[in-house]
C-alpha positions in Angstrom: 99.5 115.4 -9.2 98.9 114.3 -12.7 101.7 112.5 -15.0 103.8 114.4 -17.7 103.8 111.0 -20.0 107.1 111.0 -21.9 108.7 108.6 -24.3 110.0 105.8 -22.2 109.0 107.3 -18.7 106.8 109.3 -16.8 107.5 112.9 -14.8 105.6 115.2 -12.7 107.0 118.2 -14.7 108.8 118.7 -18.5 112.4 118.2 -18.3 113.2 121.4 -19.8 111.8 122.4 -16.3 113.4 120.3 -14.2 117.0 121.4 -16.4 116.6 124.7 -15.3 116.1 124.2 -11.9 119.0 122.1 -11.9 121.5 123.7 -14.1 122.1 126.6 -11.5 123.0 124.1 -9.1 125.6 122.1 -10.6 128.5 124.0 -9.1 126.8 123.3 -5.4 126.9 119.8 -5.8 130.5 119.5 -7.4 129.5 118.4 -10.8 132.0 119.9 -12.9 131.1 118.9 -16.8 128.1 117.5 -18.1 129.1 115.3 -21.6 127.1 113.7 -24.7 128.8 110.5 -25.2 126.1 109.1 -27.8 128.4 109.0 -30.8 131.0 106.5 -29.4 128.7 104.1 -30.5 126.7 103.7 -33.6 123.4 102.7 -32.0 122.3 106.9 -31.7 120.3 106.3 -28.6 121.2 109.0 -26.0 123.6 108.5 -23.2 125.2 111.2 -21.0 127.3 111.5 -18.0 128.3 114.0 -15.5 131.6 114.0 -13.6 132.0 114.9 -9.7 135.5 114.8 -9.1 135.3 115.1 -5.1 133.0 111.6 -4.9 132.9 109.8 -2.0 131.6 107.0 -4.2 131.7 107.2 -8.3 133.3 110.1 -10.2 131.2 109.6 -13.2 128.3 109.1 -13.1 125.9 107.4 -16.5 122.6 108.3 -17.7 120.2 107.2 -20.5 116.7 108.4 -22.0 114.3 109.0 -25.4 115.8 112.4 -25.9 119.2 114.4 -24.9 117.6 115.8 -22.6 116.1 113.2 -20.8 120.0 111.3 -20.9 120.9 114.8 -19.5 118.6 114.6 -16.5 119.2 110.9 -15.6 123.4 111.1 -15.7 123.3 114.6 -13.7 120.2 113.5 -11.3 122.3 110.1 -10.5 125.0 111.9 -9.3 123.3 114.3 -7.3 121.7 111.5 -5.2 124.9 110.1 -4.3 126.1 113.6 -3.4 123.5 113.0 -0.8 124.1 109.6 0.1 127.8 110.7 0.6 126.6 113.2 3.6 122.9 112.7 5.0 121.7 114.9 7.2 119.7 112.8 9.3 120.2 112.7 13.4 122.1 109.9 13.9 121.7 108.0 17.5 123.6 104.9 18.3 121.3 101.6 19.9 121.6 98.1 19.8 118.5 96.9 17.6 117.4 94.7 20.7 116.7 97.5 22.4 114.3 99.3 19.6 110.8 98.4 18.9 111.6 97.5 15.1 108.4 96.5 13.1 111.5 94.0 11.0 114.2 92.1 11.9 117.9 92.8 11.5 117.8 89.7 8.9 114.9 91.4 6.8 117.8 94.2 5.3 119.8 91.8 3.9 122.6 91.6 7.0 125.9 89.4 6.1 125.0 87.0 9.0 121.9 85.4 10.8 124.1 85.3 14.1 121.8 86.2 17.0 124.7 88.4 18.3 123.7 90.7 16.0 121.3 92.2 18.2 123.9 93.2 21.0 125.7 95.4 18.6 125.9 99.2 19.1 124.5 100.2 15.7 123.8 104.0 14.1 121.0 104.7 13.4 118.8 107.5 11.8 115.2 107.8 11.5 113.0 106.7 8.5 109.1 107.5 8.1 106.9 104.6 7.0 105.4 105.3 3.3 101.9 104.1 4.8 101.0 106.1 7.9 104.2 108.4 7.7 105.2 107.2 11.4 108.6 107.0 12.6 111.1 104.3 12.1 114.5 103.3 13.0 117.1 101.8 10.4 120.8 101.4 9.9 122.9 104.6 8.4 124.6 101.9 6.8 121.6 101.5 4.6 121.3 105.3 3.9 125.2 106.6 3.8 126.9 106.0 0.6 130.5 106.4 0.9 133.5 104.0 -0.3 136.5 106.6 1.6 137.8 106.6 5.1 136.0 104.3 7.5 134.8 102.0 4.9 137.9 100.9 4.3 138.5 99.1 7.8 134.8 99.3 9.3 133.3 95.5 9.2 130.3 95.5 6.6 127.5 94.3 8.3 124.8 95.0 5.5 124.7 94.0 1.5 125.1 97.9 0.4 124.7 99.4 -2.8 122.7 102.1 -4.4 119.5 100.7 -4.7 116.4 102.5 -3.5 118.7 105.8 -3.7 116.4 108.0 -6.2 115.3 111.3 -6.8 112.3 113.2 -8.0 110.7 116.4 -8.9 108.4 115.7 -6.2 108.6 113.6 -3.1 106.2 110.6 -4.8 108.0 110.7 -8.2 111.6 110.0 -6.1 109.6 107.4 -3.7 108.4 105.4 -6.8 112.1 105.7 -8.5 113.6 104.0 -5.1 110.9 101.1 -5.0 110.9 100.2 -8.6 114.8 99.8 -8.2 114.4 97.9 -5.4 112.0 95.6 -6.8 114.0 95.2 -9.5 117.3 93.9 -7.8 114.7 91.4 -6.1 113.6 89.9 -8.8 117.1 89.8 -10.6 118.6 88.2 -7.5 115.7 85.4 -7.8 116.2 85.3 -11.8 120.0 86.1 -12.3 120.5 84.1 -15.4 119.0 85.3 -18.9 118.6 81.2 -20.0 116.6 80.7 -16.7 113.2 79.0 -16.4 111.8 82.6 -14.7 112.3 84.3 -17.9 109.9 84.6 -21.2 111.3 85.7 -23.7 109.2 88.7 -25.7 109.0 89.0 -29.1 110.1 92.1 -30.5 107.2 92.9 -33.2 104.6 92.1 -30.6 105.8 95.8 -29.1 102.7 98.2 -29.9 104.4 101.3 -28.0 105.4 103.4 -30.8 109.1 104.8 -28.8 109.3 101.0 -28.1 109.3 99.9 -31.8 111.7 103.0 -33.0 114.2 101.8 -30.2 114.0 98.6 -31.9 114.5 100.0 -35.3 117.6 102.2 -34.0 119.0 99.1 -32.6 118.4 96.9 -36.1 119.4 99.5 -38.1 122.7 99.7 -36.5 123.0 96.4 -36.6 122.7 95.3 -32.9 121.2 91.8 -32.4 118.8 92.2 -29.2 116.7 89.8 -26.9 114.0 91.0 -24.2 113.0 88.7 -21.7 109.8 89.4 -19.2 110.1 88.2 -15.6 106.9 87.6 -13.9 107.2 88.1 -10.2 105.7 88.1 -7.0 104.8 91.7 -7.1 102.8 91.5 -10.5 104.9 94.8 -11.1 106.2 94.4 -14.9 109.6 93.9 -14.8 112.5 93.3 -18.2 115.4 92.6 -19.1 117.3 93.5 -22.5 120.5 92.3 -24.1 122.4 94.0 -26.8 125.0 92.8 -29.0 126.9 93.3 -32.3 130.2 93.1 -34.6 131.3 96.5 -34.0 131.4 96.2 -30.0 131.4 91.8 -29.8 130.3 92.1 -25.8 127.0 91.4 -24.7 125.6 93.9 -22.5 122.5 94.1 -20.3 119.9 96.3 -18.8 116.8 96.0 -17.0 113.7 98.3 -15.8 110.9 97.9 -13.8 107.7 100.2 -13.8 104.1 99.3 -13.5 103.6 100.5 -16.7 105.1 98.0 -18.9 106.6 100.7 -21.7 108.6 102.4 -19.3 109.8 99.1 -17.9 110.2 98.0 -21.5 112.3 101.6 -21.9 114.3 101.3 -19.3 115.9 98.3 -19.9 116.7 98.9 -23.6 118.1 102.1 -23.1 119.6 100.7 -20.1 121.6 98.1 -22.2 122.9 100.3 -24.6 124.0 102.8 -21.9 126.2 99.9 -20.6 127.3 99.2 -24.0 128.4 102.7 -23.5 130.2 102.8 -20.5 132.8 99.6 -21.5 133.2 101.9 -24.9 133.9 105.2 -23.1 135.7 103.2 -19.7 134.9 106.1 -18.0 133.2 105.3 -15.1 135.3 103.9 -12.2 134.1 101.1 -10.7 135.2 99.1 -14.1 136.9 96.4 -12.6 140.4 96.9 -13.3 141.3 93.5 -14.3 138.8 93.5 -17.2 140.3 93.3 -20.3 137.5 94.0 -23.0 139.8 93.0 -26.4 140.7 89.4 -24.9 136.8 89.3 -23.7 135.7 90.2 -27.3 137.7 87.7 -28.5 136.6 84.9 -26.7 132.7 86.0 -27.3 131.5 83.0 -29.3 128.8 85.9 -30.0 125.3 86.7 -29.2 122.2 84.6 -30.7 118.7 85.9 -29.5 116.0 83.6 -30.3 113.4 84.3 -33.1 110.7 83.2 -31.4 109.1 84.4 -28.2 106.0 85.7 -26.8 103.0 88.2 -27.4 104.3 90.8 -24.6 100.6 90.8 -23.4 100.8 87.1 -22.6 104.5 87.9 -20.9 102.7 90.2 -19.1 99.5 88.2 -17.7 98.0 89.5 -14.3 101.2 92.0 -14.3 101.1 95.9 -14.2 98.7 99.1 -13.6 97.9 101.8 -14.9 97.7 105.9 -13.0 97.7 109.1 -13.6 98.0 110.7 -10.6 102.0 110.0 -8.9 100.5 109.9 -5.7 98.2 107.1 -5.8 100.6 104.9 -7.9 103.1 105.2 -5.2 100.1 103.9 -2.4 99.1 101.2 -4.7 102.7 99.8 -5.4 103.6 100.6 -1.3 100.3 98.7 -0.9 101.5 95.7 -3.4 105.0 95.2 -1.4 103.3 95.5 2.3 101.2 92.8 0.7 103.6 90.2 -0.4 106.7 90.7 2.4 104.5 92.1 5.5 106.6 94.8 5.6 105.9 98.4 4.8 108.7 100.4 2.9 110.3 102.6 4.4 112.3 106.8 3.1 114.5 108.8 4.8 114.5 112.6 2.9 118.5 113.4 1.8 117.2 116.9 0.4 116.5 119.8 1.8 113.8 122.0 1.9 115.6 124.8 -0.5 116.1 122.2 -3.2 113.8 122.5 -5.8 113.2 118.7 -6.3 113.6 115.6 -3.8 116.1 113.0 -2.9 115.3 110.2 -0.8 116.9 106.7 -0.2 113.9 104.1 0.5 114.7 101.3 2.3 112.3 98.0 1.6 112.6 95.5 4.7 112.3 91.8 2.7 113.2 92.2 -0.3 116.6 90.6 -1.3 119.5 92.3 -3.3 122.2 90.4 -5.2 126.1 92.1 -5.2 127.6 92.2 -8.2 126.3 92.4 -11.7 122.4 90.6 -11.4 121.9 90.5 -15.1 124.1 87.4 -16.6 123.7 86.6 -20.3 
């Protein structure tokens, strides 16, 4: 299926398409009020977030984009995944994973402990399909459930568990593509956590040739944010950034990141991503704010945020990195292709969504690629 090429990403259909697909289904999914929380800020770039009072997991959910819509889209679609996550419908059977032929090793999904007496445990597990020949394969529910009530509270952790590789589409690729870019992205954070690190190049700003790209940088300079974009070459030649955002009026730097093999969106993504976060210590609003964070005493102390003047012709950042497709389907075989190459493993989705739902959810699991708790991005 060909691209719908947007301003800082790419779809299979117009979001005014995927809205009203959507919009009807809000009430199913719990998603009680849908708000515009752009003008808490100054900046003007559009964040939204929807609010699903019975969560398992976060109440309030964020989203950014190039238009309202867009930021509409990403804070509603966010929270409809981890209505998912919260109850997957997948048969669950219980095994020890020495007794399953499993084409990785327990230590491959970043498991708490290398202890061989891992293998004796009575584990649940559901059944994923391989994104390369579509054939069966076994792998935790801990790495597809999403839930922080009940028996998380006492249940030992055996896995690293977050969100990543939870993602949704208008079509099965678009989602699988989502899930992997994330994926790839916490990888290369966890390998490149800090922004003054030798991994990183710093970009300059007026090398960006993308014409959204250079009106996110006027909207930021015009407000008067101070920003930085740094390139991280990686092992997966997939482009991958991260952005930093700063200014008098809100003295906290804030950070964002995106991955995409085309380097705009990735670009995008981690701009709008930045000032989204900017957003969400403005509004406090979402829930997993830790509670002991005190923003005035942080501000404070800020000695402030300096981004270097200089930096490099995104195009040399870039070197040997990206790819460009039209069609969804062959850029998801080509970056499945890309990560089978480099960890010998082949990525792995188990469909949350139904049949009767007009657009996909899936949680992609990616067997050797590492994942950092915490916050990954550290100025």
């Amino acid at each position: 299926m060909s691209k719908v090429r947007l301003p800082g990403t790419h779809r299979a259909v117009p979001p005014e398409i995927t809205w009203a697909r959507l919009e009807p289904r809000l009430r199913r999914y719990g998603i009680t009020r849908v708000a515009d929380v752009t003008r808490l800020d100054n900046i003007g770039i559009p964040v939204f977030l929807a609010v699903r009072p019975d969560s398992e997991t976060l109440a309030v959910s964020q989203g950014k984009g190039a238009s309202p819509i867009l930021a509409k889209l990403s804070a509603v679609m966010e929270s409809v995944e981890l209505w998912h996550a919260e109850r997957p419908s997948a048969e669950v059977f219980v095994a020890p994973a020495g007794d399953l032929d499993l084409p990785y090793a327990l230590t491959d999904l970043n498991l708490r402990t290398t202890q061989d007496w891992v293998k004796e445990l009575e584990l649940p597990w559901v059944a994923a399909r391989s994104l390369a020949d579509d054939r069966p394969v076994p792998v935790p529910l801990d790495l597809v459930r999403l839930s922080y009530s009940g028996e998380h509270f006492w249940r030992p952790r055996l896995f690293q568990t977050s969100s990543t590789g939870l993602a949704s589409g208008n079509t099965f690729a678009e989602a699988c593509l989502h899930g992997i870019y994330e994926a790839v992205e916490r990888d290369v954070l966890a390998a490149h956590p800090s922004r003054t690190g030798p991994g990183r190049l710093r970009v300059n700003p007026a090398s960006l040739r993308d014409g959204h790209l250079r009106a996110l940088a006027r909207q930021l300079t015009d407000a008067g944010v101070r920003f930085e974009i740094t390139c991280i070459p990686n092992r997966f030649r997939i482009p991958t950034f991260a952005a930093f955002v700063w200014s008098p009026l809100f003295p906290i730097v804030c950070a964002g990141s995106g991955t995409h093999t085309d380097p705009d969106v990735a670009v995008s993504r981690a701009l709008t991503e930045a000032v989204q976060s900017r957003l969400t210590e403005i509004s406090a609003t979402r829930d997993d704010i830790p509670s002991d964070q005190d923003t005035a005493r942080d501000a404070s102390t800020d000695p402030g945020f300096h981004p270097h003047a200089d930096g490099l012709d995104i195009a040399d950042a870039l070197r040997g990195h990206g790819g460009d497709h039209e069609d969804m389907e062959q850029e998801l075989a080509a970056v499945v292709r890309r990560l089978t190459d480099v960890t010998g493993h082949v990525p792995l989705v188990v469909r949350l969504s139904g049949p009767s739902e007009p657009f996909s959810v899936v949680r992609v699991v990616c067997p050797g690629l590492r994942y950092a708790e915490g916050r990954t991005l550290s100025p």
